[in-house]
C-alpha positions, 0 to 999 in steps of 0.5 A: 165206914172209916170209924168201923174200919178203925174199931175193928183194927183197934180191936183186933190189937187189943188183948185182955186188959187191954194190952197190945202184944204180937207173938214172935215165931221159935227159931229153928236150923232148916235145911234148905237142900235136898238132903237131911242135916246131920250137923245139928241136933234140931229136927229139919225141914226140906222145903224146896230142892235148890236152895241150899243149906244154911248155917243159921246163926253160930252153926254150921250148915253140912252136907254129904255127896258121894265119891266113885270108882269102878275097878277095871278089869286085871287078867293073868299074864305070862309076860315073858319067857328067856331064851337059852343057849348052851353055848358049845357042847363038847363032843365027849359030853354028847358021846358020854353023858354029862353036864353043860351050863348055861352060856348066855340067852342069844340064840341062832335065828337062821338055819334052825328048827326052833327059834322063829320057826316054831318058837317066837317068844323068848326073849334075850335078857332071861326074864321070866315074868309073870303078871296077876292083875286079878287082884282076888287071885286063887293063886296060879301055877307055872310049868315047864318043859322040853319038847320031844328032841333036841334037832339040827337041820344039818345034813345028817344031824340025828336027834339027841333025846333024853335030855333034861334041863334044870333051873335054879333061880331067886325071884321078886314080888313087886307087891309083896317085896318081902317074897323071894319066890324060888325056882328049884326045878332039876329035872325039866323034861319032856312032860311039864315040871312044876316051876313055881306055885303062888298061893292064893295069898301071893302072886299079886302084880309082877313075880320076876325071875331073870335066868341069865348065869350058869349057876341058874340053868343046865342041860343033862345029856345021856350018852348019845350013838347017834350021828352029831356032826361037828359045828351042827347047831340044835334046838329044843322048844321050852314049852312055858305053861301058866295056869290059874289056880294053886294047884 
């Protein structure tokens, strides 16, 4: 038995003429990860998931992943809207007509019809702010305008109507920086008035306008024969309307 197993292993090592050889396997990159090597020209093999890309020799073994995000939410916003005071109106304007600037944007709190009573937005420091976080925008527009009357909760203080109110003001992108969006708006009256229209290529982020000096607001009175006592404080809403859209 052992001189069989013996010519049989002595055969099997022998080829033609007698000689031994051993054939060696060809080399090739093999991917060993879960994805396909795009590194190399050679043709890889997944053979198991797990165990990594190798780098066979001079080469270099490469693999892709993936990076995410999800785009939250933006919406339009109007962020703030000023408070205006006139100041003190000479009676002669009220009985005449004529013209009165803006003063400052502090407004009476107490004893009147309008701020916290039926308008509690607006703000001490002029801004005018409008936010459009949509990022794909159709653009928006933004109105203004006088409720019906200017009225005074003094006894016997009639309304005063058929004033109007102009603004005038140069304002800033923050994301287009080379945008100055004008407000030209010299008739503001008791229907809305078009104060400003962002296309669909502006508006983007924050457009800020600040109304604070007399060259930016006015109040127009026509002639009045109404009773206006002496000292008696009036007040108008501003109704400020944004809308989406470059219409």
């Amino acid at each position: 038995m052992k001189r069989t197993y013996a010519a049989l292993a002595a055969t099997a090592l022998l080829g033609l003429g007698g000689a031994m050889f051993t054939a060696a396997p060809a080399k090739a990159a093999v991917n060993h990860g879960p994805g396909k090597d795009t590194a190399s020209a050679l043709t890889t093999v997944v053979e198991s998931t797990g165990q990594g890309f190798i780098a066979d020799g001079d080469g270099a073994a490469k693999a892709n992943s993936t990076a995410q995000f999800t785009v939250g939410a933006g919406a339009l916003q109007l962020m703030a809207v000023p408070d205006l005071n006139f100041g003190e109106v000479p009676m002669e304007t009220l009985l005449y007509g004529g013209t009165q600037k803006l003063v400052n944007n502090d407004v009476a709190t107490a004893g009147v019809v309008s701020k916290n009573g039926t308008a509690f937005d607006g703000n001490a420091d002029g801004n005018l702010i409008v936010n459009d976080l949509r990022g794909a925008t159709a653009g928006w527009k933004l109105t203004a305008q006088l409720g019906p009357s200017f009225t005074s909760m003094t006894d016997g203080a009639d309304p005063i109507t058929g004033t109007t109110m102009a603004l005038t003001a140069t304002g800033t992108n923050k994301v287009n920086t080379t945008l100055n969006p004008a407000i030209n708006a010299p008739t503001i009256g008791t229907t809305a008035a078009t104060l400003y229209t962002a296309a669909a290529t502006e508006g983007k982020g924050e457009t800020k306008w600040v109304i604070n000096t007399p060259a930016s607001a006015s109040l127009e009175f026509k002639a009045t024969t109404g009773k206006v006592p002496n000292g008696a404080v009036y007040q108008s809403d501003i109704i400020w309307t944004l809308t989406a859209g470059a219409v």
